[in-house]
C-alpha positions in Angstrom: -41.0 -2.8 -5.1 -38.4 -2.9 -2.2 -35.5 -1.0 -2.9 -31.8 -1.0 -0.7 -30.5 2.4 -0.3 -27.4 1.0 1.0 -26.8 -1.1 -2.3 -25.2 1.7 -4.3 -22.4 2.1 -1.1 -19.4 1.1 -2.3 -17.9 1.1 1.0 -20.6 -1.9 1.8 -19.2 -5.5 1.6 -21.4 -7.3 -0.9 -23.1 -4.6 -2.6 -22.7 -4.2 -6.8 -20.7 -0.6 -6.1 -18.6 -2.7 -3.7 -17.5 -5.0 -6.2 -17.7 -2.3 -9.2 -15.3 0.3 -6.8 -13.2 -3.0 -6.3 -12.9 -3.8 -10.5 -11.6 -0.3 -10.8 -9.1 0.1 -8.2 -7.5 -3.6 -9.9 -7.5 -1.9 -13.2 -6.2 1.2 -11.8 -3.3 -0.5 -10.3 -2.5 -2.7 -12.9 -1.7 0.7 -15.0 0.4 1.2 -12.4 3.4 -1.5 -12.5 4.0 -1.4 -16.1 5.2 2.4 -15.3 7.5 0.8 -12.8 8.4 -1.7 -15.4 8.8 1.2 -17.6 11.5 3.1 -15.4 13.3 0.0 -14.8 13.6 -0.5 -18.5 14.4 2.9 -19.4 17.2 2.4 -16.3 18.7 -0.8 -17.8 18.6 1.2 -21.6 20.0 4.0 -20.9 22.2 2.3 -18.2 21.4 5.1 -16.4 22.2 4.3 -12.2 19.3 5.7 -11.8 19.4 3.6 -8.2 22.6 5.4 -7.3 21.2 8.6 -8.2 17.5 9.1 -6.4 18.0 5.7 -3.9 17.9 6.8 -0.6 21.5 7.2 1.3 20.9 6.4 4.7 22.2 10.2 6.5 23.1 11.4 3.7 21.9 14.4 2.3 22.3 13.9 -1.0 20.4 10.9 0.0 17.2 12.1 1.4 15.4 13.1 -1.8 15.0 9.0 -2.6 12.7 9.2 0.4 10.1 10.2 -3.0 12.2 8.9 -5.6 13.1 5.3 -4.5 9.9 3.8 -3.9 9.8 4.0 -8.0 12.8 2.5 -8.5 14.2 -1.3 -8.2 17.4 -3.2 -8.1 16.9 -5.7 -10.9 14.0 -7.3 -12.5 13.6 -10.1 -9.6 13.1 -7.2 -6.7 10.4 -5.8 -9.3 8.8 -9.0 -9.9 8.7 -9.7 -6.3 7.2 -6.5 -5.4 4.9 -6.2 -8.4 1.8 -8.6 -7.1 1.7 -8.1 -3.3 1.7 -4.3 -4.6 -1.2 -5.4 -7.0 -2.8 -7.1 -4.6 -3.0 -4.8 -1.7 -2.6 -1.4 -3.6 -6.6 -2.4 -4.7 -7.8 -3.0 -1.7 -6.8 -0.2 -0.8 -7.6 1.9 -3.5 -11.1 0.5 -3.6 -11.9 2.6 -0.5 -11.3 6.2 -2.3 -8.9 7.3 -4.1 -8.5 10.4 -2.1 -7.7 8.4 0.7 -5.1 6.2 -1.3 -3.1 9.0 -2.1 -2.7 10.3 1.5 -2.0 7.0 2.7 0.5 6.4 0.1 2.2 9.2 0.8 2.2 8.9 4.5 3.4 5.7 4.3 6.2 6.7 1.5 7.4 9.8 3.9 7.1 7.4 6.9 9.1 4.2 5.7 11.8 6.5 3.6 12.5 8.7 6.8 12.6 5.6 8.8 15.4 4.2 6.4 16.9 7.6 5.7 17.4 7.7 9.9 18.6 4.3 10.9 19.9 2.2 7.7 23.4 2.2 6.7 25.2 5.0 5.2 26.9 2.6 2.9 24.0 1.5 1.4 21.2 2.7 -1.4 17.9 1.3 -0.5 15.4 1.5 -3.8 12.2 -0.7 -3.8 8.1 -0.6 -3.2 8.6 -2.7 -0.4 7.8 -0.3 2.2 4.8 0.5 0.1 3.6 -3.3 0.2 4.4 -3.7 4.1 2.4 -0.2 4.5 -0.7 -1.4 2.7 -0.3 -4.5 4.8 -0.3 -2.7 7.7 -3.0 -0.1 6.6 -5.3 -2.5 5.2 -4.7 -4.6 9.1 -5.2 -1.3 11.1 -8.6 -0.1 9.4 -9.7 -3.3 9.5 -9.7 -2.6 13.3 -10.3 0.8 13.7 -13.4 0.8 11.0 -14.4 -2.7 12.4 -14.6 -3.8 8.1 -13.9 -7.1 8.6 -13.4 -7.8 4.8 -9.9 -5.7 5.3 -8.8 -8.2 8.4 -10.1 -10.8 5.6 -7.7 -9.2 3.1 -4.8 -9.3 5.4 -5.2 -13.2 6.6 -5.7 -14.3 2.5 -2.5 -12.0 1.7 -0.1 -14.0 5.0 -1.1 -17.0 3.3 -0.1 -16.2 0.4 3.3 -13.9 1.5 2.8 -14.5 5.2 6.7 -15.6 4.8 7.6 -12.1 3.6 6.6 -10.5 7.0 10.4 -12.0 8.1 10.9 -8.7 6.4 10.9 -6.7 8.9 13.8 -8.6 10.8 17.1 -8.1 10.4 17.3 -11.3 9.1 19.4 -10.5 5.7 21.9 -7.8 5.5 20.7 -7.1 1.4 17.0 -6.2 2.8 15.8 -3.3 3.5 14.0 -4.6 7.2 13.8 -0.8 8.4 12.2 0.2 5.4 9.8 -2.6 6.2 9.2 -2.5 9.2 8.6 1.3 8.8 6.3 1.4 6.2 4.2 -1.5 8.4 4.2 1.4 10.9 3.2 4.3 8.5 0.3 1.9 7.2 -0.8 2.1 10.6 -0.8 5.7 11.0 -2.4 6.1 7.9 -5.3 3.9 9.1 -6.0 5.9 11.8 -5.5 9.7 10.8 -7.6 8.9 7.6 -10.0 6.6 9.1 -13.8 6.1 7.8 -15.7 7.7 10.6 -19.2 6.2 11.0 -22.3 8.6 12.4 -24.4 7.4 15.0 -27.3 6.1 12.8 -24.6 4.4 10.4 -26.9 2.4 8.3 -24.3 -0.4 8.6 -25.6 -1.4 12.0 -29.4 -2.6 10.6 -30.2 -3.6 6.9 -32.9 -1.1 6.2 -35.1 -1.0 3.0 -37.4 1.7 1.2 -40.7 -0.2 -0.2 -42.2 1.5 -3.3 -45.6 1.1 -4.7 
């Protein structure tokens, strides 16, 4: 009997722990916008300004804690909505690579896009949204795909600018209501998330050659 050893990798394109790590990070994400669906409901209910109270005010003290806070939070049901698939979408790819890993690059790429808008955007705004998480999966998902040479990730990326390649206007200061900092910083903490909690591969990575272990 011949037997992979590498089948049970779920970091392998093509293998059944691939696709089984992949079936869990979608589940595992789609538990995670009806909680954002949850606070904007509980918001709306309670008529709470929740927005006005844990947003993030550009240099503003009393600002800065929305750095953690706003990424949960959402102006409206349409900025949800339009947030809620790319976040789907990219969030398990992501995910699918370790879960210890998604948490760091989230929160990298939260602390680097809320900084990044707490710094430069206007003090006369409130900036709430998962945007900046979106852009920094895009961004994460486009770095590793180079730095880890997985070419599924650059895959991900090209399939995802088809389908929101429009969106990436986002990190333009193209409309004064958009966030484009927090954009265009979270692209960039994606990045740096790629990199400080890259995949290193040893020198007899099994990826290189397709080895198999025969059994009587």
């Amino acid at each position: 009997m011949t037997f992979n050893p590498y089948s049970r990798d779920p970091h392998r394109f093509g293998t059944e722990a691939f696709y089984a790590s992949l079936g869990r990070a979608f589940v595992a994400m789609c538990a995670v916008v009806p909680v954002l669906f949850a606070i904007e409901a509980l918001d709306v209910w309670l008529n709470a300004g929740f927005d006005a109270g844990a947003g993030i005010i550009p240099r503003h003290l009393e600002g800065l804690d929305g750095v953690f806070f706003g990424p949960f939070l959402h102006h409206g049901w349409d900025h949800l909505y339009g947030n809620s698939v790319p976040l789907i979408l990219l969030g398990t790819f992501v995910l699918a690579a370790g879960a210890r890993r998604f948490l760091y690059s989230t929160l990298v790429i939260i602390v680097v896009s809320g900084l990044g808008v707490w710094f430069t955007g206007s003090p006369q705004s409130i900036v709430v949204g998962a945007s900046g998480v979106v852009f920094g999966y895009l961004g994460l998902l486009l770095m590793r795909g180079i730095v880890e040479r997985t070419w599924w990730n650059l895959a991900v990326v090209f399939l995802v600018g088809l389908l929101y390649g429009w969106q990436l206007l986002g990190v333009l200061p193209t409309d004064e209501l958009i966030s484009w900092q927090g954009h265009l910083f979270g692209l960039l903490g994606g990045m740096l998330a790629a990199v400080l909690f890259r995949r290193r591969r040893p020198r007899d990575d099994p990826y290189r050659s397709e080895s198999t272990l025969t059994l009587p």
